[in-house]
C-alpha positions as MATLAB code, in Angstrom:
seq = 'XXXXXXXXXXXXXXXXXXXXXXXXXXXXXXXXXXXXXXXXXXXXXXXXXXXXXXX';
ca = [
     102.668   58.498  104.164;
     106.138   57.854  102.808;
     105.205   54.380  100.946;
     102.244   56.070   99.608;
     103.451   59.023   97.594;
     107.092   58.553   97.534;
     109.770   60.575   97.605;
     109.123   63.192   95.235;
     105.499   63.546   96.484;
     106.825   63.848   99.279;
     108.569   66.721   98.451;
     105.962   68.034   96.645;
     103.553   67.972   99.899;
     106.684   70.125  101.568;
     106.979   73.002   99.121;
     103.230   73.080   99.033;
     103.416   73.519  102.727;
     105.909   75.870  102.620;
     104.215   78.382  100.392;
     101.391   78.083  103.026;
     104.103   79.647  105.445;
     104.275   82.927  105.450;
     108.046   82.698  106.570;
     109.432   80.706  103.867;
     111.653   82.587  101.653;
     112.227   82.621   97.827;
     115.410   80.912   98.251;
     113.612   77.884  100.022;
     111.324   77.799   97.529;
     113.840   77.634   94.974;
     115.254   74.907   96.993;
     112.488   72.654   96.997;
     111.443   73.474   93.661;
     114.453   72.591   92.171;
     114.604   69.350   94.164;
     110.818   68.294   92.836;
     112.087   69.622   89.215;
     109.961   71.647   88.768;
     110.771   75.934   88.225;
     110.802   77.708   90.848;
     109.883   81.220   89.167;
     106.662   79.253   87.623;
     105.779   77.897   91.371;
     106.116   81.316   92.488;
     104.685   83.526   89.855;
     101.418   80.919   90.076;
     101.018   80.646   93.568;
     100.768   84.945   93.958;
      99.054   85.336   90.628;
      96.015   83.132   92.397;
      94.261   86.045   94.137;
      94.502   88.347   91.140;
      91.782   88.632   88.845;
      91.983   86.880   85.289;
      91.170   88.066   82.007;
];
């Protein structure tokens, strides 16, 4: 799976693991957010904003 996506979907595949997890921390996912580029507090605020109602 390497070849396929790369390294930084690689990566990506991992932190979206690790939010599955309910034993990953915030640091970890600040970790692996940083290491994909992308923000960490956006990751997080979006992944527990998606069981709240919108609007």
């Amino acid at each position: 799976m390497s070849r396929r996506n790369g390294q930084l979907g690689e990566r990506l595949i991992q932190l979206f693991n690790a939010l599955q997890r309910r034993d990953t921390t915030f640091g970890q996912i600040y970790a692996m957010s940083a290491s994909c580029g992308i923000d960490a507090r956006r990751v997080l605020a979006d992944h527990f904003q998606r069981g709240a109602p919108h609007g």
